[in-house]
N, C-alpha and C positions, 0 to 999 in steps of 0.2 A: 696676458692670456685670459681670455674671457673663460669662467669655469659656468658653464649653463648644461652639462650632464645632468648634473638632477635637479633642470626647473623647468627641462623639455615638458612640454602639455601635449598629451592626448588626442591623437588627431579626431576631430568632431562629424560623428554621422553625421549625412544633410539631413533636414528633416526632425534634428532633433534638438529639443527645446535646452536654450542657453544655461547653463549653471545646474543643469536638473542631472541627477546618478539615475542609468538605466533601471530601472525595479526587475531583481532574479523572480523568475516562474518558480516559485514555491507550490509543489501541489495540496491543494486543502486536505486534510485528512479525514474527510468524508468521503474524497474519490479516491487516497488510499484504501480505506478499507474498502468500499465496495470494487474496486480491482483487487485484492488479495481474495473476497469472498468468491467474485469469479472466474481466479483461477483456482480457487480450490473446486470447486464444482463441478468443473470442466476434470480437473485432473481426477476426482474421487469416478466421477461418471466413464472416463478412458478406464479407470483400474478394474472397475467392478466389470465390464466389459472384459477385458482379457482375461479375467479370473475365469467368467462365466463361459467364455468361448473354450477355452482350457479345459477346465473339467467335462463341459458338454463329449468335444471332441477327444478326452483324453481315453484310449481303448483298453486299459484294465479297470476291470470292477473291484474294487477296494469299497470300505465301507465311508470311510469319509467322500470320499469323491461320489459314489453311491448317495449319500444324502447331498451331496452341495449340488449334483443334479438333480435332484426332487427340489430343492430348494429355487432351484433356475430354470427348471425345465420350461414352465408355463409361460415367462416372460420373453422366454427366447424363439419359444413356436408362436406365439403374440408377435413377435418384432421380426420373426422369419430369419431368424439365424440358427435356428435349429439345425445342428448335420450330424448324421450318424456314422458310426466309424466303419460300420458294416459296408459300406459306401467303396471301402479299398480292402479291409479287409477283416476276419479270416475266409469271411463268406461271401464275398460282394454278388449284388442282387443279379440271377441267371435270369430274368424276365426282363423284356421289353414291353411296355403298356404305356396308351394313351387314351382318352376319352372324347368320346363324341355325342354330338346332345343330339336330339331328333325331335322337331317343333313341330306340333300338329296343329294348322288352323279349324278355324272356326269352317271353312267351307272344305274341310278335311285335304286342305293342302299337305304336303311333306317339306320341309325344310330340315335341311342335316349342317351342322357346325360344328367346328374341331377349334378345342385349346390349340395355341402354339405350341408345333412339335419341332424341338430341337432340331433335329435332321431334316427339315427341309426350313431352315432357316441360313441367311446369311452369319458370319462373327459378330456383327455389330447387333444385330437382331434379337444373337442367341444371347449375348452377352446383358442386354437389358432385359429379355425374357425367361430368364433361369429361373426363376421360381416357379415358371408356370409347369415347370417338370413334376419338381417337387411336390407342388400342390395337387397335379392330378394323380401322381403315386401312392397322394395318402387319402388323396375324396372320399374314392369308394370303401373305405375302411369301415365298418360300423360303427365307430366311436363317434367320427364324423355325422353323423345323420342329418344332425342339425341344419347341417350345413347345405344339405341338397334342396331343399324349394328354395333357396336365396340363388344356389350357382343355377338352377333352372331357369329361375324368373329370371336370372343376367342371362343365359341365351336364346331367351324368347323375349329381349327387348330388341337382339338385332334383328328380327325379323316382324315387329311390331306395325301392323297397320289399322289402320282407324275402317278400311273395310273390310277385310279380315284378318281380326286378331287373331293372336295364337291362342289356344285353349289347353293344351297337354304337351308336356313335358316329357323324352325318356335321356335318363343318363345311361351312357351304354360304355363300358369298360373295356378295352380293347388288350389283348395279353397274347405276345407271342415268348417262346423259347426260344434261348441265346445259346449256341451250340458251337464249340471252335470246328471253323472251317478254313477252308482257302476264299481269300480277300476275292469281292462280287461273287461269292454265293451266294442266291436268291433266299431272300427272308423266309423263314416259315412262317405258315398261315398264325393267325391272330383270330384266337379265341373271345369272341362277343362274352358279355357277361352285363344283362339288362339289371343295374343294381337299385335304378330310383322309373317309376313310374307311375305319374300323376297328374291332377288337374292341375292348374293353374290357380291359386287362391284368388278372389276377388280383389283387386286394386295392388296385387303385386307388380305390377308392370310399372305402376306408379312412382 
């Protein structure tokens, strides 16, 4: 009885070179560490994120939490994840408001343009344009001021022509009152409120 159990060989890939051991993928530890760096990074930038989303949205004022939003508030109205808790509750907001610009040309045309308003948008619409709620609920605020010849000049570039330009700008603030009624009760009227009106600076269209 032939005993060839253990002198059986190794069936041989095609392809690969006679007498030669496959070489194991050892990874260099250069691309060690710079993958441990970039999952740390990754994980430190998720953490500080829910931390910040937490405290923003969390609805008692305590004094620590009280400072860890002053400490985050700025970065998160910067990156537009700012939400306030007043939003559901104890107060949530009895006004309906949106904004509408009024572009006057140069041969004293009228042009009227409206932010995207949620309610007359489609799910897929509203859903990729939700900030723009946000953002016109806080425009008119005074803190903002800054901020009105830029959102001007952006809606007197939709209506930019090279034979007549626009020349004057109005931001006009739209406010109605949210009242419990029975479902299709007609809107109440919405209160105008002219907060920004101006020229046009030179080479803002630009």
């Amino acid at each position: 009885m032939n005993k060839t159990k253990g002198n059986r060989r190794k069936k041989r890939i095609p392809g690969e070179p006679t007498g030669q051991k496959r070489p194991h993928l050892i990874p260099e530890p250069e691309n060690l560490q710079t993958q441990t760096f970039r999952r740390g990074v990754i994980s430190v930038f998720i953490l500080f994120h829910l931390v910040a989303i937490t405290c923003i949205a969390f609805p008692f004022d305590l004094p620590p939490i009280r400072n860890m939003k002053a400490l985050v508030k700025p970065y998160m109205v910067w990156a537009g994840l700012f939400q306030t808790w007043d939003m559901f509750a104890p107060n949530p907001e009895a006004i309906n408001s949106y904004i509408k610009t009024v572009v006057i040309s140069r041969d004293r045309h009228m042009h009227v343009w409206s932010f995207p308003r949620m309610e007359e948008l489609g799910f897929l619409e509203r859903y990729k344009k939700e900030r723009y709620r946000k953002f016109s609920d806080v425009l008119p605020q005074p803190q903002y001021a800054p901020l009105w010849p830029d959102v001007a000049a952006h809606a007197a570039t939709q209506f930019n022509s090279p034979s007549d330009p626009p020349e004057k700008v109005l931001l006009i603030d739209f406010q109605s009152d949210i009242h419990p009624g029975p479902e299709g009760a007609p809107d109440p009227a919405s209160r105008p409120n002219v907060f920004y009106d101006d020229y046009l600076q030179p080479g803002a269209l630009q």
